[in-house]
C-alpha positions in Angstrom: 40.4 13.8 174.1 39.9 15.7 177.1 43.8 17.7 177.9 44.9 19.3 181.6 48.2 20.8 181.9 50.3 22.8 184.2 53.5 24.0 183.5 54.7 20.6 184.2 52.6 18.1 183.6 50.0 17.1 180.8 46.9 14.9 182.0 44.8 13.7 179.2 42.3 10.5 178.6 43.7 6.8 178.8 43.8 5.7 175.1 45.9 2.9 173.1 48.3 5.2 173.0 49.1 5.0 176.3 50.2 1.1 176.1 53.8 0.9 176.4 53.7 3.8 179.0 51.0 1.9 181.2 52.9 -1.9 180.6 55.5 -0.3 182.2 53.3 0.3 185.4 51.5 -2.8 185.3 54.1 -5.1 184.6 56.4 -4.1 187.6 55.9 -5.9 190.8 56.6 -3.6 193.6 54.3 -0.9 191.9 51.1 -3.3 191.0 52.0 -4.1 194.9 51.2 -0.5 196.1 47.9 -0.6 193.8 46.6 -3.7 195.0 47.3 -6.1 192.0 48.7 -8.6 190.6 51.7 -7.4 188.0 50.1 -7.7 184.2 52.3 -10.6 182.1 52.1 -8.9 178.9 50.6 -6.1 176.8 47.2 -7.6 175.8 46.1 -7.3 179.5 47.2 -4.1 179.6 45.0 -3.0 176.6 42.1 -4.8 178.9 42.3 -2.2 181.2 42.4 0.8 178.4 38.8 -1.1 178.0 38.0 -0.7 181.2 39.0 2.7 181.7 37.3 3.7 178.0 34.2 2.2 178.9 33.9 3.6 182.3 34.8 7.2 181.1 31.8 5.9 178.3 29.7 5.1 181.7 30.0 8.2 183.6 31.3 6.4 186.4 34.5 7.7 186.2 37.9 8.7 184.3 41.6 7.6 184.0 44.3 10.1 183.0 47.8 9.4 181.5 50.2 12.0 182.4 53.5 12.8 180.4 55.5 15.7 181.0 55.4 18.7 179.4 58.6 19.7 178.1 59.7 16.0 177.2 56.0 14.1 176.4 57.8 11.6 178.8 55.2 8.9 180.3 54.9 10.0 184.2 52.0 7.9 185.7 48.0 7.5 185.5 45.4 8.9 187.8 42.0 8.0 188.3 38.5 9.2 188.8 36.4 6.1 189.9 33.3 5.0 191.6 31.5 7.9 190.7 28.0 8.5 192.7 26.4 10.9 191.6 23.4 10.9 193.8 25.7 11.1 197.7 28.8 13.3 195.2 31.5 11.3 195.9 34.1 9.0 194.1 37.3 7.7 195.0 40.9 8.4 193.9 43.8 6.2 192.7 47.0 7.5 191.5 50.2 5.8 190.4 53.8 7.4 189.4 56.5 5.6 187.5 58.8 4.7 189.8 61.8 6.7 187.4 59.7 9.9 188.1 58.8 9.7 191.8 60.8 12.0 194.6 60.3 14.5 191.4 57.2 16.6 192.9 55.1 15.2 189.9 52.5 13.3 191.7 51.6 16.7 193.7 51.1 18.3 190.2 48.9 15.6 189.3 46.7 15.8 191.6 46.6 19.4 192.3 45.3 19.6 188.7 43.2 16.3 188.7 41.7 17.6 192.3 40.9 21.1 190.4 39.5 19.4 187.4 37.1 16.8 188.8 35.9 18.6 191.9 34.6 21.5 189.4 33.0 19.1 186.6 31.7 15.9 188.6 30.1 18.0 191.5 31.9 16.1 194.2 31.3 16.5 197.9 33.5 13.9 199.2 36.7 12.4 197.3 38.3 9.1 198.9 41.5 7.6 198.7 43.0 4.3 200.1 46.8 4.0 201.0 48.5 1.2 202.2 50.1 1.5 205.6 54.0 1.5 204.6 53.1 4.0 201.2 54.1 6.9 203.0 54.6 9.1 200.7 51.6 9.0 199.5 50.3 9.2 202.7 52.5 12.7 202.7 50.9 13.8 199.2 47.4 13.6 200.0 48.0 14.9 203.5 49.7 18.1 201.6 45.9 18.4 199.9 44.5 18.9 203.2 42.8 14.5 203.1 41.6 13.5 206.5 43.1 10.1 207.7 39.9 8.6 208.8 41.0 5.6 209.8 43.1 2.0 209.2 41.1 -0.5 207.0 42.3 -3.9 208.4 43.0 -6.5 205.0 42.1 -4.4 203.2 43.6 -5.7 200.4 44.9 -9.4 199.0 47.7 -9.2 196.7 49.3 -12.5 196.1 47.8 -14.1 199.0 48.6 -11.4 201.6 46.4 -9.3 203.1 47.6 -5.1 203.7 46.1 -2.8 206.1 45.4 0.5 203.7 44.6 4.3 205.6 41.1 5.6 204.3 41.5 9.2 203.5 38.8 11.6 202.3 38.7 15.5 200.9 35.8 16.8 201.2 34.7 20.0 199.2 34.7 22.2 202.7 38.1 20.9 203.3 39.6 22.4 200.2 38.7 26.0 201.3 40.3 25.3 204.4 43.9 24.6 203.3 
């Protein structure tokens, strides 16, 4: 199973492993909020998306990583490699952090290691990332990574009935060299 680490944090692939780690994520409201989905009800939809995430990795269209920290093998979040295209190099981003380990720095070692990782071995141009309006700090974190806010995507997203205006962000690899 394929292992990044940092001082910090450990990133490795989503397995079954992962369950009570990621229920914890996908059962809580406010969170699933911020990602655009409905809260999971119980564990067997959970393992649904380790599917998902098992046979996209399978796929080559992209790759979900559980992180856990390093000195504790504490569950810290996911993040996520997805809609890989190959032929135009670019894929989009999603990232979530455990709402006991946030304010922590954590999510900016993620993704300083996830951005290394998958900007070397998927050949990526362009990296995207959506954020809903009021998710500020995540607006912060990939800001900190030197993302350009492109933009406001009106209703964007439909969770529960209402519709959330989400910021489109992108890295591209010229941008990286920059910061």
């Amino acid at each position: 199973m394929p292992l990044l680490a940092n001082n910090k944090i450990i990133l490795r692939s989503i397995s079954e492993k992962d369950l009570d780690g990621l229920f914890s994520l996908y059962a809580n409201e406010e969170v699933m909020r911020f990602f655009g989905r409905m809260a999971a009800k119980n564990k067997q939809e959970v393992l649904k998306i380790i599917e998902q995430n098992i046979q996209m990795k399978k796929e080559g269209t992209g790759i979900r990583y559980a992180a856990y920290l390093k000195a504790t093998d504490d569950f810290v979040g996911i993040i996520t490699l997805k809609r890989y295209n190959a032929r135009n190099m670019r894929a989009e981003i999603d990232y979530i952090v455990a709402p006991e380990h946030q304010r922590k720095g954590l999510a900016t070692e993620m993704l300083g290691l996830f951005l290394n990782e998958i900007f070397n071995k998927w050949n990526l141009e362009r990296i995207s990332a959506y954020v809903f309006l009021e998710n500020t700090a995540s607006c912060k974190l990939l800001e900190k990574f030197n993302f350009t806010r492109e933009g406001i995507l009106r209703h964007w997203t439909c969770v529960n009935g209402k519709f959330y205006d989400s910021y489109s962000y992108s890295l591209l690899s010229s941008d990286r060299t920059q910061k």
